[in-house]
C-alpha positions in Angstrom: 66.8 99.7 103.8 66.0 99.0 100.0 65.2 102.9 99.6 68.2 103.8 101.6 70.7 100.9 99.4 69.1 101.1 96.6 67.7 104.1 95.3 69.3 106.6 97.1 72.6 104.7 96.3 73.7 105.7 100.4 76.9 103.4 101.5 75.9 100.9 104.4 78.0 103.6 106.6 76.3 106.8 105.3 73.3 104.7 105.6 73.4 103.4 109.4 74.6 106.7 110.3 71.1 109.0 109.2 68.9 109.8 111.7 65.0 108.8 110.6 64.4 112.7 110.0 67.9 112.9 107.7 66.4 109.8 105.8 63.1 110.9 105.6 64.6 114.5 104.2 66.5 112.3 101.5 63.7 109.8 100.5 61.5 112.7 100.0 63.9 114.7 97.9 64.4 111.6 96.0 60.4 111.5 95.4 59.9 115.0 94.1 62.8 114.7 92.0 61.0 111.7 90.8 57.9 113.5 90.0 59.2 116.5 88.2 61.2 114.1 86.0 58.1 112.3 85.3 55.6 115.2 84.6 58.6 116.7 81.9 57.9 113.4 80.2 54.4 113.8 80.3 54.6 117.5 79.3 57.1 116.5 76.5 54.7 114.1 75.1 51.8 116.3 75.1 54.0 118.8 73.1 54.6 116.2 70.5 51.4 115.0 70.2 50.1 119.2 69.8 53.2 119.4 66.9 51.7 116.1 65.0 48.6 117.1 64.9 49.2 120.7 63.7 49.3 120.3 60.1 45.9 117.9 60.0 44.0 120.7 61.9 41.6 123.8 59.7 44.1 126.5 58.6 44.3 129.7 61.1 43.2 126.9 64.2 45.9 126.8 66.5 45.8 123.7 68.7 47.9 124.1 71.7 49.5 121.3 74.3 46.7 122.4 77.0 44.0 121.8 74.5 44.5 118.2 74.2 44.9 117.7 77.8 45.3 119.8 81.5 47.6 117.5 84.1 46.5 117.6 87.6 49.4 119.3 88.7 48.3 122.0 85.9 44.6 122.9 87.7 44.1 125.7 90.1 42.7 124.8 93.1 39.6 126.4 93.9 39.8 128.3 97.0 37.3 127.1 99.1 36.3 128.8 102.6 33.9 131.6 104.2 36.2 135.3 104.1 33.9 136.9 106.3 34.5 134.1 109.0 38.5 134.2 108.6 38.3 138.0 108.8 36.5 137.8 112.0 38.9 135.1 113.1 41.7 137.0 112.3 40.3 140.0 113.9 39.2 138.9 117.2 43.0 137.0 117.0 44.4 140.1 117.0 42.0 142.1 119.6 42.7 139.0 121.9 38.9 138.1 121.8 37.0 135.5 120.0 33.8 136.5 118.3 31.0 133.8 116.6 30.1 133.4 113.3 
C-alpha cells in the first residue's frame, strides 16, 4: 500500500481498483525507471571523473570513462552452454524424436 500511496503517487480509488497483475505491471515500471535514472548518474559521474583527469594524464594518452571503471550492466555475459547438444535438441524437436547426448 506504501508503494501503491506513495511512490507510485496512485489515488486510494485508482489504487483499490488495480488488479495484483495491473499493480505488479506499475511497481515494476516504476523500478526500471528507477534504475536507468540511477545508472545515468553513475554514467555521468564516471564521465566527469574521465574529463578531470584528462589534463594530468601523458600527452597523446587518451583515458576514456570505461577505463576507470566497467558497470555491471556494461559486461557481456558470457554465453555459456554445449551447441552441439541444443542443435541435437533442436533437431530431434523438430523430427518429433528425442536423441541423447
Amino acid at each position: 500500500m506504501q508503494i501503491g500511496l506513495g511512490r507510485l503517487r496512485f489515488g486510494p480509488s485508482v489504487f483499490y481498483d488495480m488488479t495484483f497483475e495491473e499493480f505488479c505491471a506499475a511497481a515494476t515500471g516504476m523500478n526500471k525507471e528507477e534504475e536507468m535514472r540511477q545508472q545515468q548518474e553513475w554514467e555521468r559521474a564516471r564521465w566527469l571523473a574521465a574529463l578531470s583527469l584528462a589534463p594530468h594524464s601523458k600527452k597523446g594518452q587518451r583515458i576514456k570513462p570505461q577505463d576507470l571503471c566497467i558497470f555491471p550492466w556494461e559486461k557481456k555475459t558470457k554465453g555459456k552452454g554445449n551447441k552441439k547438444l541444443l542443435a541435437n535438441t533442436l533437431k530431434s524437436l523438430s523430427n518429433g524424436k528425442t536423441q541423447g547426448p
